[in-house]
N, C-alpha and C positions, 0 to 999 in steps of 0.2 A: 528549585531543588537541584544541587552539586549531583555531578557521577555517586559519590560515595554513599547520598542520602538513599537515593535513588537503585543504586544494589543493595543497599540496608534494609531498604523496603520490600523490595521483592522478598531479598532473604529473610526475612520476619514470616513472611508467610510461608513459608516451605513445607510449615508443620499440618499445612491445611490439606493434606494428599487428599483424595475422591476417599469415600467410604469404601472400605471392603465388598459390603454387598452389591457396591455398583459393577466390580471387576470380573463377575461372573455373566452378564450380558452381553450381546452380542454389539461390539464398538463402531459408535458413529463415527465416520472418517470424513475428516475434515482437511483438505487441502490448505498448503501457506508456502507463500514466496519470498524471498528476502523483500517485502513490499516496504513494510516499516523498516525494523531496527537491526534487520540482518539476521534475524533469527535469534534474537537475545535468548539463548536454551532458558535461562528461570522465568526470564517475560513470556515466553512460548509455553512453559509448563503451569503457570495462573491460567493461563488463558484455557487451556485444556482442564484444568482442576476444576475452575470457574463454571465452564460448560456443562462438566460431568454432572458435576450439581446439581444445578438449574435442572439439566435432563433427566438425571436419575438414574442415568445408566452413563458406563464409558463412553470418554469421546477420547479418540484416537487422532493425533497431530502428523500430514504425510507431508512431507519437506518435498518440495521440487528449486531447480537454481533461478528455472526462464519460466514466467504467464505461461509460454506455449506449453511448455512441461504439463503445467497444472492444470491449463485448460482441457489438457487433452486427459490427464484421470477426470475429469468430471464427464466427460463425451463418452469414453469407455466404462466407466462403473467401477473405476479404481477408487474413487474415492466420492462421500456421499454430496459433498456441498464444499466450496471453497471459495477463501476472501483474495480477490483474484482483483479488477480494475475496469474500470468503465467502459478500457477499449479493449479487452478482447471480451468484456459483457457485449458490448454492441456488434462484434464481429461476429457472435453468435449469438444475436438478438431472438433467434428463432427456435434453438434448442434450449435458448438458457432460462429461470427464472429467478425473480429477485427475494431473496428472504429476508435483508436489512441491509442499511446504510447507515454508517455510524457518525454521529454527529460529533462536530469538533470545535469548540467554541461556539457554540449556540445553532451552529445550521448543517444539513450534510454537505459541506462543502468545504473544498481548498482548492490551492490555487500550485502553480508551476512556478519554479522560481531559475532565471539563467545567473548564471553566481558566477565569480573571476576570483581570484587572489587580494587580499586586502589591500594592497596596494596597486592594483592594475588602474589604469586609467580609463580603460572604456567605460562607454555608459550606456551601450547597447549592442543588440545581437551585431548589427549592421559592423560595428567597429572592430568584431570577431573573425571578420574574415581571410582563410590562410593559415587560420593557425587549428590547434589539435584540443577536442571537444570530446566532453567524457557525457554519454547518455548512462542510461541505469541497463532497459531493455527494450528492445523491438519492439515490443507489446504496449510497453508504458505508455502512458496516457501524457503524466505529468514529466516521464523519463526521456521523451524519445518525440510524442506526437506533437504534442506543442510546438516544440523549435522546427518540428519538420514541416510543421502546417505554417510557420511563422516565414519560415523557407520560401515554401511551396509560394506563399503570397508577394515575396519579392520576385518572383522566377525563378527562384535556384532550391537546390538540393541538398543534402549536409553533402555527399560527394562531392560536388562543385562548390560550395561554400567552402566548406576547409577544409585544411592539409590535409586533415587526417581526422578521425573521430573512430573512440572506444565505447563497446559494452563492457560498465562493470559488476553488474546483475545485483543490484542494493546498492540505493539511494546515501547510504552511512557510507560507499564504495566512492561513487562522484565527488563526496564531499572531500573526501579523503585525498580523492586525485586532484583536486583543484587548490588545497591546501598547501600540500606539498610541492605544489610544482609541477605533476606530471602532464596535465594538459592544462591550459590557459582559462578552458570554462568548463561549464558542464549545465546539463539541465536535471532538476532533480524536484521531489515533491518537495511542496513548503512545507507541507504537515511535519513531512519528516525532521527537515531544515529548523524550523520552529522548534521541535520536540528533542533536537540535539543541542539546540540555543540552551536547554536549560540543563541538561545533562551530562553535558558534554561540550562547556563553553570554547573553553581550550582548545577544541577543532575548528566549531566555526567563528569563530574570531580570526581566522585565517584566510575566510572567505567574506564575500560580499555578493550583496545581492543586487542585478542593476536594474532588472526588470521582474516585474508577476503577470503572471497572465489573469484573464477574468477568472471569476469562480466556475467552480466546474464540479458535478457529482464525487462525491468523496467516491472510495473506491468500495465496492458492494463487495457481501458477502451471497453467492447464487447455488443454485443447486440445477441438475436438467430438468426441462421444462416437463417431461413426461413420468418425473415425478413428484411436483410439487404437493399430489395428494395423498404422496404417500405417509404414513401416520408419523414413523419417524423423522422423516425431514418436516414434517409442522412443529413436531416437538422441536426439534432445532431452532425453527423459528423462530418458535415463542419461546424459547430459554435465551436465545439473541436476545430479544427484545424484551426479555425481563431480568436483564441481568442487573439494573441497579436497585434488584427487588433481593436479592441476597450479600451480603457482607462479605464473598468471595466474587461477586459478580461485581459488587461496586468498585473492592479493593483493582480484580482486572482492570478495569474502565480508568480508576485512578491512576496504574501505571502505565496504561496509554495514551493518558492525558487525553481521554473521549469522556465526554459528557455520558451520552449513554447509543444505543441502537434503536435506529427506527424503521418502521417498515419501508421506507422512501417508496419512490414512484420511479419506471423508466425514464419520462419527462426529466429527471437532475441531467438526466446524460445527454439532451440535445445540443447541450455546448458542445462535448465532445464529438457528438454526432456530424456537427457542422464544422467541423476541424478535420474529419474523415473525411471527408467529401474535399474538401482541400486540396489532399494528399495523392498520387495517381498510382493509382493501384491498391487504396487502401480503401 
């Protein structure tokens, strides 16, 4: 599927707004990072339409730039549940709980990808070093943690590894940087990487990829731990997890190129768990 197919699609569905009578109840708030596509506004507005649905009443979409941002409405009660990433799930293993993890090509799982310019010659992190590296965010799992824990295991740091390294807070961000020229790599999710391969050819054809790391927990959708029994965040839940049960939940799932949502288990996340422990201070 081209860019063009791909906004044709979204915008086909625009006519599908929530029903009227949903917009009178009290709206579920749901947190989102530039995790995926940067915030694609009509992909972001299915996916709310989608939810409303499923729920029955409004869901409400709160933008933050950084995980920290967003971790931190779901700590304070800004917002009711949010699709956030394995590691600041794990960093707040003890306040957070899991509602689903969305499956992507058959498993909840992807992988970290280190990328160069299509013509670069390296063929590993190791042959990166010195020069200027685009992460996504501090938080990132697949943006940030990976190449730090990948670091941490030769002895060094991205500080002491290279010249220089940027946050560009969305993964479409890295890719962008590496494309063009601005820095020589970058680490960024494959989900994403893969999901612009068909969308957006023309960018990463610019790039390459020379390493993936193992599979690792897709990135969860959580809510706080002290309220997972609360009525509404089950309803959430289960409109997660039953979203390829309506033709506005499939159509969403379709334009994330996710199969569908499942309840997953904390267990996905011990890869990344073991990657923290790597890290000194993390």
């Amino acid at each position: 599927m081209d860019r063009r197919h791909f906004v044709a699609g979204v915008s086909s569905l625009a006519v599908l707004g929530a029903p009227v009578c949903l917009r009178a109840a009290r709206s579920f708030r749901l947190g989102l990072t530039p995790v995926f596509l940067d915030n694609d506004a009509i992909v972001i507005d299915r996916i709310r339409t989608a939810l409303s649905v499923a729920m029955g009443e409004p869901v409400e979409l709160i933008q933050r730039r950084t995980y920290q941002e967003i971790t931190a409405t779901i700590l304070d009660g800004s917002v009711d549940a949010a699709w956030i990433c394995g590691y600041p799930f794990l960093q707040q293993r003890d306040t957070l709980s899991l509602l689903g993890v969305p499956v992507w090509r058959g498993r909840p799982l992807y992988q970290s990808y280190l990328i160069v310019g299509q013509n670069d010659p390296a063929e590993g992190l190791e042959d990166l070093h010195g020069h200027v590296h685009a992460f996504s965010d501090p938080d990132s799992n697949s943006g940030y943690l990976v190449t730090a824990s990948d670091l941490a295991r030769m002895g060094m740091t991205p500080e002491r590894f290279f010249a220089r390294s940027v946050f560009t807070y969305g993964h479409r961000n890295v890719v962008r940087a590496v494309a063009d020229g601005l820095t020589r790599s970058g680490s960024v999710d494959g989900y994403v990487w893969e999901v612009l391969s068909s969308v957006e050819p023309a960018l990463t054809e610019r790039t390459r990829v020379i390493t993936r790391s193992e599979w690792l927990g897709f990135p969860p959708l959580a809510a706080r731990a002290d309220r997972a029994e609360d009525s509404q965040v089950q309803r959430f839940g289960a409109a997660l997890r039953g979203l390829g049960d309506t033709e506005a939940g499939r159509d969403a799932l379709r334009l994330l190129f996710l199969d569908r949502i499942d309840a997953g288990s904390p267990a996905l996340f011990d890869g990344i768990a073991a990657r923290m422990a790597d890290v000194p201070g993390r």
